[in-house]
SEGU-951203 format. One record per atom (N, C-alpha, C): residue in one letter; x, y, z. Coordinates in steps of 0.2 Angstrom, whole numbers, plus 5000, padded with zeros to 4 digits. Example, Ala and Ser with C-alpha at 12.3 -4.5 7.8 and 13.67 -1.06 7.14 Angstrom:
a506649725039;a506249785039;a506649845039;s506449895035;s506849955036;s506450005039;
This chain:
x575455995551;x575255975544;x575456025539;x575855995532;x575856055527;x575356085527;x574656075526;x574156095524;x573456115530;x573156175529;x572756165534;x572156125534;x571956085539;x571656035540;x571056035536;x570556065535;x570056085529;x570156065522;x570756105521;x571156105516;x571156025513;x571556005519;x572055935518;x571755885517;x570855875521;x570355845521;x570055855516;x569855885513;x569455915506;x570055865501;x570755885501;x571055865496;x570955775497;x571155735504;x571055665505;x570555615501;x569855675502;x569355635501;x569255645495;x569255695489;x569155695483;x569655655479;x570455655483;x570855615478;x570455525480;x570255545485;x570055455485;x569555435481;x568955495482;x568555465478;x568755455470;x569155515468;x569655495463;x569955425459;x570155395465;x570655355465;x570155275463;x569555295467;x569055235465;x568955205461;x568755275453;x568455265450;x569155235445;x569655205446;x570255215440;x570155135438;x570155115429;x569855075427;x570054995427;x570554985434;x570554915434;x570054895440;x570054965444;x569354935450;x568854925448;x568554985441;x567854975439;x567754915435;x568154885431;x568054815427;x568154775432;x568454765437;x568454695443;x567854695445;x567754745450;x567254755453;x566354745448;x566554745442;x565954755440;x565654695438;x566254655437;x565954575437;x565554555444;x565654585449;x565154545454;x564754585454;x564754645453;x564054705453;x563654685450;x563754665443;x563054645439;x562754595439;x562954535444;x562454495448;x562254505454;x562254545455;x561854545463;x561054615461;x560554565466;x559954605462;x559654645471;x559554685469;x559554735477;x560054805479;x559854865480;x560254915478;x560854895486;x560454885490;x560954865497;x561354825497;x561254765491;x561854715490;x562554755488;x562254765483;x562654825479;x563054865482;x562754895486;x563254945491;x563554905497;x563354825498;x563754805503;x564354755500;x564354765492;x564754715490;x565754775488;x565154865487;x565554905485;x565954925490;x565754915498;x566054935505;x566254875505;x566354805503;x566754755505;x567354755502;x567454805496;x567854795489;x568154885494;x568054925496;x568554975500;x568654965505;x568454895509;x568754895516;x569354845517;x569554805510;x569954765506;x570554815503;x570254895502;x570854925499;x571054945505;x570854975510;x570855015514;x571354985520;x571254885521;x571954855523;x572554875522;x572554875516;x573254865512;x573554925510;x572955005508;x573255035509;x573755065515;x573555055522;x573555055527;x574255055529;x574154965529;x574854935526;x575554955525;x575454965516;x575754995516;x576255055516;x575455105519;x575955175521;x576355185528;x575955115532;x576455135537;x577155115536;x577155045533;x577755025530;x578355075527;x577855115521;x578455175518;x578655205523;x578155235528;x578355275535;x578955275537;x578955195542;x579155175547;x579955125543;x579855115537;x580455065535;x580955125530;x581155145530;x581755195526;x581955125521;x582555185517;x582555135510;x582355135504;x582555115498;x582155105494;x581855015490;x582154975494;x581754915493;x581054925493;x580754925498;x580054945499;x579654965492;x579755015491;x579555035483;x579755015481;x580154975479;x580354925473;x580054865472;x579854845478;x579454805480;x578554805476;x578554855478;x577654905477;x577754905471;x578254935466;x578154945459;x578054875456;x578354805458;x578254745456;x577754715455;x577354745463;x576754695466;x576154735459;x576254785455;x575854825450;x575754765447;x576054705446;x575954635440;x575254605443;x575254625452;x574654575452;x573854585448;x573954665449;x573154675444;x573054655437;x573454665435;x573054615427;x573254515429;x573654515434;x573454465434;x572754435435;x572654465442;x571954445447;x571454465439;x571554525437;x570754555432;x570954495425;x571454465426;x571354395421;x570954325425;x571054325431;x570754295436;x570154295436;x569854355436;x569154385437;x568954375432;x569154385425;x568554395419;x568754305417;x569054275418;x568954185416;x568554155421;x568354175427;x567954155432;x567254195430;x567254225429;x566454275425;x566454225421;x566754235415;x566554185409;x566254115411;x566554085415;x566554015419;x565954025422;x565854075426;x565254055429;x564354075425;x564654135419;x564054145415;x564054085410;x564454025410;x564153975406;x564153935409;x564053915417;x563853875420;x564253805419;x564853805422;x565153765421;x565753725425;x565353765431;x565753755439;x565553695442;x564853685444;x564553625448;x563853605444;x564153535445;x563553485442;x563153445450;x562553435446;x562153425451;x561453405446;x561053365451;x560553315447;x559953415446;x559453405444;x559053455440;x558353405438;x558053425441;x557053415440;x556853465436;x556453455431;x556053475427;x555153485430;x554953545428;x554253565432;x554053495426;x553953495420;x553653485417;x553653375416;x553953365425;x553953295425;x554453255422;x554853275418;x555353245415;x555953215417;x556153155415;x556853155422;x557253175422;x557653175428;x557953205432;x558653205426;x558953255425;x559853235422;x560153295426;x560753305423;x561453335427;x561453405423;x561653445426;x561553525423;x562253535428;x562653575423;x563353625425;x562853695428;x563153715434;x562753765438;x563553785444;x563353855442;x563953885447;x563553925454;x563653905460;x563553935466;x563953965469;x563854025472;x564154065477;x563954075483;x563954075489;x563554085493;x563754185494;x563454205496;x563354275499;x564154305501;x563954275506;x564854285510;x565454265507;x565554205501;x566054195497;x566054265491;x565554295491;x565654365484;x565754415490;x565654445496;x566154475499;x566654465500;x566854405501;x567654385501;x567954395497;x567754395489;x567954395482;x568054495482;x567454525484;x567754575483;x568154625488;x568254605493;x568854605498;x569454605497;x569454535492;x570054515491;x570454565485;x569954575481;x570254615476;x570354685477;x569954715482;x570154765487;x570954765488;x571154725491;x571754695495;x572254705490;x572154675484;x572554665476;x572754755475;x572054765474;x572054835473;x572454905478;x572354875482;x572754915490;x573554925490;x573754855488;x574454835487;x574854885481;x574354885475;x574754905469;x574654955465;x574155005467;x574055065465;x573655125468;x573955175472;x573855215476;x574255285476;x574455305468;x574755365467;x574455435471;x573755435472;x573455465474;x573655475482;x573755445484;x573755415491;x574355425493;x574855435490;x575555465490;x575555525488;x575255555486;x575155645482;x574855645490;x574355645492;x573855645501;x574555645507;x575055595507;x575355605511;x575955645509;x576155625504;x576855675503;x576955755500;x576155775497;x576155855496;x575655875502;x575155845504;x574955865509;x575055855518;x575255815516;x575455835526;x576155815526;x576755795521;x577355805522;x577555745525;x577055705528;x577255655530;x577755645536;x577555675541;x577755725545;x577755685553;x577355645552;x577255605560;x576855545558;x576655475563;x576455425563;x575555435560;x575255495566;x574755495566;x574655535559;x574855565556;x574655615552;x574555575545;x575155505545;x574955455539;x574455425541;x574155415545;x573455375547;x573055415547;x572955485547;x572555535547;x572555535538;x573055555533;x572955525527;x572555475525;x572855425528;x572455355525;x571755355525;x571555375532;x571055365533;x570655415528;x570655485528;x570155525525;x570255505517;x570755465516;x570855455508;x570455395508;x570555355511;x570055275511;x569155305511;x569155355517;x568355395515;x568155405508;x568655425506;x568355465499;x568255395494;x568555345495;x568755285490;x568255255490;x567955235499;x567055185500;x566755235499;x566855315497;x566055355495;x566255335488;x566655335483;x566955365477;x566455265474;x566755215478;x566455145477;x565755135476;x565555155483;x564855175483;x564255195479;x564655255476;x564155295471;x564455235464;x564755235462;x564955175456;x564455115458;x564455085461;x564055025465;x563255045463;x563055105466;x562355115464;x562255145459;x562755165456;x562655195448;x562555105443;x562955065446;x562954995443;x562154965443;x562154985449;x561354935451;x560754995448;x560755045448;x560055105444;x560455085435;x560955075432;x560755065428;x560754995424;x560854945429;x560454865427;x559754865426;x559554905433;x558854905435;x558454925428;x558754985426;x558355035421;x558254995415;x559054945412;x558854945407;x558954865404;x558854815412;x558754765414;x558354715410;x558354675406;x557954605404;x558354535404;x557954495401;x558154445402;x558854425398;x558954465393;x559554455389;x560154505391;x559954555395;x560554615393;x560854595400;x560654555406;x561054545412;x561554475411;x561354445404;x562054385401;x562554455400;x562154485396;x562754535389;x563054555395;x562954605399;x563354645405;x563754595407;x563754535409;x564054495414;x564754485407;x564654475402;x564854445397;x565454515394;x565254555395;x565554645392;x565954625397;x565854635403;x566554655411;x566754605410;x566754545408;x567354495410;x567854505403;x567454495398;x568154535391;x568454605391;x568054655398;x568354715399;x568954695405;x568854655409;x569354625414;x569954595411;x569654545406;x570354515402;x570654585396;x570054605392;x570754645389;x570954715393;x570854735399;x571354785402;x571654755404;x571554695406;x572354665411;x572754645402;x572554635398;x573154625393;x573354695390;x572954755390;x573554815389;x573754845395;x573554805401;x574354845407;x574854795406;x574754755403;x575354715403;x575854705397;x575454765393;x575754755386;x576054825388;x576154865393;x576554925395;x576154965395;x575354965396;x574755035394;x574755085401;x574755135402;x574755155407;x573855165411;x573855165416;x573355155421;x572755205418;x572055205416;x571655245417;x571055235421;x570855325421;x570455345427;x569855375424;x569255375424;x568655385423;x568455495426;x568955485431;x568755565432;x569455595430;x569855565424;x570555595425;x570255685420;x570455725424;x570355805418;x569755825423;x569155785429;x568855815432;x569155815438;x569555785440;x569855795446;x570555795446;x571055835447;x571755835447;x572255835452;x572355835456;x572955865462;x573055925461;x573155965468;x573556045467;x572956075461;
């Protein structure tokens, strides 16, 4: 390895965690954060959202590895179109589902009254892990400058096992880096939680969703929440 192993691991995990915090994950991600009520959802919603990057990172570094050339990358640079797509995806499906407009179904009143039809959106559990997998996946595919600083200043990218030895310490640092985001979402709902401020939130990330997917695509470059606290080198 370029780098000695302490070193090199110290650099993986912090550039991951890094990488977590950059602001198309935390606007995606945070449309399902702020409906889920339980600090363990939370942290199971934010490992389902880096086991999703953690694919595709995977992917494709070994891809770069093992496939010479420069289509590959050419390809990667492309595939950067799909996040403000998906985060235009994500914030119209918030809005959708915070106005209740997905599924109809009859509706009883405590109060005896009869029975009419109400727009009501449903998810079951395991469809909002899948959701944030998915965008994991989106995520994996199209932004991981960090994760190429990891393999190509630090271990030179030197043998099979030593890009997987990257990945992986860098995917580490991404489910801690998710994690603490995840519970920092849930202690600060919790704290300043009512009946009106958990619409507002749902309603903030979904227009945070839509307008960063319209300024990357107006040509804005990528921002990061630890940029100036944590750097490379």
């Amino acid at each position: 390895m370029a780098l000695d192993f302490p070193v090199f691991a110290a650099l993986a995990i912090t550039l991951g965690v890094k990488h977590a915090f950059d602001a198309d994950h935390l606007v995606a991600v945070s449309n399902l954060l702020t409906r889920r009520a339980g600090l363990d959802r939370a942290l199971s919603l934010g490992a389902a959202w880096a086991a999703g990057h953690l694919v595709t990172a995977a992917v494709v570094s070994a891809a770069l590895f093992f496939l010479a050339g420069d289509v590959l990358p050419a390809i990667l640079r492309r595939m950067e179109l799909l996040v403000p797509v998906m985060l235009i995806v994500v914030g119209l499906l918030a809005l959708g589902a915070e106005y209740r407009r997905f599924h109809l179904h009859r509706h009883e009143h405590a109060d005896g009254g009869p029975p009419h039809r109400h727009f009501h959106f449903h998810v079951k559990e395991s469809h909002r892990h899948g959701a944030m997998a998915g965008i994991g996946v989106v995520h994996g595919l199209a932004s991981n400058d960090e994760l190429l600083v990891v393999l190509l200043v630090g271990l030179g990218a030197s043998s099979w096992w030593s890009v997987f030895a990257g990945v992986a310490l860098f995917s580490l640092g991404v489910l801690v880096g998710m994690l603490l985001y995840s519970a920092g979402v849930h202690f600060a709902d919790e704290r300043i939680g009512s009946r009106w401020t958990a619409p507002a939130l749902n309603v903030f990330f979904a227009f945070a969703s839509l307008g960063y997917a319209i300024y990357l695509l107006a040509g804005g470059e990528g921002l990061n929440l630890l940029d100036g606290w944590v750097r490379p080198g």
